[in-house]
C-alpha positions as CSV (number, residue, x, y, z in Angstrom):
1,X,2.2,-6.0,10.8
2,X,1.5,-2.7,8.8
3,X,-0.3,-3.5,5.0
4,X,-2.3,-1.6,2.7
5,X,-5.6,-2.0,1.5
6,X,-6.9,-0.4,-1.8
7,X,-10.0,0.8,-3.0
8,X,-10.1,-0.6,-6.2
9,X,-13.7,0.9,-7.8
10,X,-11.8,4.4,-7.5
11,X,-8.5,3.0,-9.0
12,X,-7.7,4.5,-12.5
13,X,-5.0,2.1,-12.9
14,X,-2.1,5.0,-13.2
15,X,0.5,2.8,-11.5
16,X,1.9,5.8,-9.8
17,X,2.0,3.7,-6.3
18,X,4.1,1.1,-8.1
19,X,6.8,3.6,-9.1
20,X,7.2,4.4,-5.5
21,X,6.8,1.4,-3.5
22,X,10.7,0.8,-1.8
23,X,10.3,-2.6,-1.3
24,X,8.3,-3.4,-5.2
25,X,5.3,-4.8,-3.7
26,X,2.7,-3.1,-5.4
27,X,1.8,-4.5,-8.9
28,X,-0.7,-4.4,-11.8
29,X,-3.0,-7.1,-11.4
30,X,-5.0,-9.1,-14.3
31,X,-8.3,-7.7,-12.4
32,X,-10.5,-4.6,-13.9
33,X,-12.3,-2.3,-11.6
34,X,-16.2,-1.3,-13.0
35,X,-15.3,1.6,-14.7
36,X,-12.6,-0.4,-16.9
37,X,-9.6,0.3,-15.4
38,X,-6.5,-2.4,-14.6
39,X,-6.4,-2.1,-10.2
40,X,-3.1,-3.1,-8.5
41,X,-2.3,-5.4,-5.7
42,X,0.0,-6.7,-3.3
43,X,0.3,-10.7,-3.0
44,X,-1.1,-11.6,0.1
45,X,2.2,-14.0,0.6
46,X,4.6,-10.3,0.7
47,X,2.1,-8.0,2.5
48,X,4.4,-8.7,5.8
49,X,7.2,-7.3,3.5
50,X,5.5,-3.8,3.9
51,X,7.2,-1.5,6.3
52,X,3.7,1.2,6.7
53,X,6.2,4.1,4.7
54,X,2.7,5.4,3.1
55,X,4.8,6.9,-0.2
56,X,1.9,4.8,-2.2
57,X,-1.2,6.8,-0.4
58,X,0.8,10.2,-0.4
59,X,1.6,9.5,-4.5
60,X,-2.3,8.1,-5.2
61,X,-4.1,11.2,-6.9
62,X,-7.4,9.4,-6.1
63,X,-7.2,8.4,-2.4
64,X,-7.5,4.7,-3.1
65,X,-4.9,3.4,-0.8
66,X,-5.3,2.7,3.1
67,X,-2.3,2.3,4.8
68,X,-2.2,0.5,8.3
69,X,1.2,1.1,10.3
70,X,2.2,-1.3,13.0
71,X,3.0,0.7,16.0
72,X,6.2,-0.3,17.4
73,X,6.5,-0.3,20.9
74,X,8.4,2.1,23.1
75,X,11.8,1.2,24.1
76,X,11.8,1.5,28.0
77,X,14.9,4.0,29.0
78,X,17.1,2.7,31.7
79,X,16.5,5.9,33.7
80,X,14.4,4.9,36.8
C-alpha cells in the first residue's frame, strides 16, 4: 500500500500539497506544529486511497512529505 508520512515540525502550513493531491486526501488539520503553523494530514481510514503519485513531495517547498510507493509486481510475459 503506498502512503505518505509528513514531517510536521517543518510544515509551514502553505497547503500547496492539498491543491495537488488527485485523489483530495491531503487536508488541513486542527493540529499546530511548534513553530505555530496549521500541519496537514491524511485520515488514517483513506491513506489506502493513495496511489504513491508523489505530486505532494515534488509541490512541498520544505521537504516535509515522505512518500512510500507500493511496488507492483512484474507481470510475467508468456514468452518462455
Amino acid at each position: 500500500m503506498s502512503r505518505i508520512e509528513f514531517f510536521e515540525e517543518r510544515c509551514k502550513g502553505c497547503m500547496l500539497c492539498t491543491l495537488v493531491c488527485p485523489k483530495e486526501l491531503i487536508v488541513s488539520s486542527e493540529r499546530f506544529n511548534t513553530m505555530g503553523y496549521k500541519v496537514v494530514e491524511v485520515d488514517k481510514n483513506k491513506m489506502d486511497q493513495c496511489t504513491g503519485c508523489a505530486s505532494c513531495a515534488k509541490m512541498c517547498p520544505d521537504y516535509v512529505i515522505t512518500v512510500y510507493k507500493t511496488v507492483k509486481p512484474k507481470k510475467e510475459s508468456g514468452n518462455d
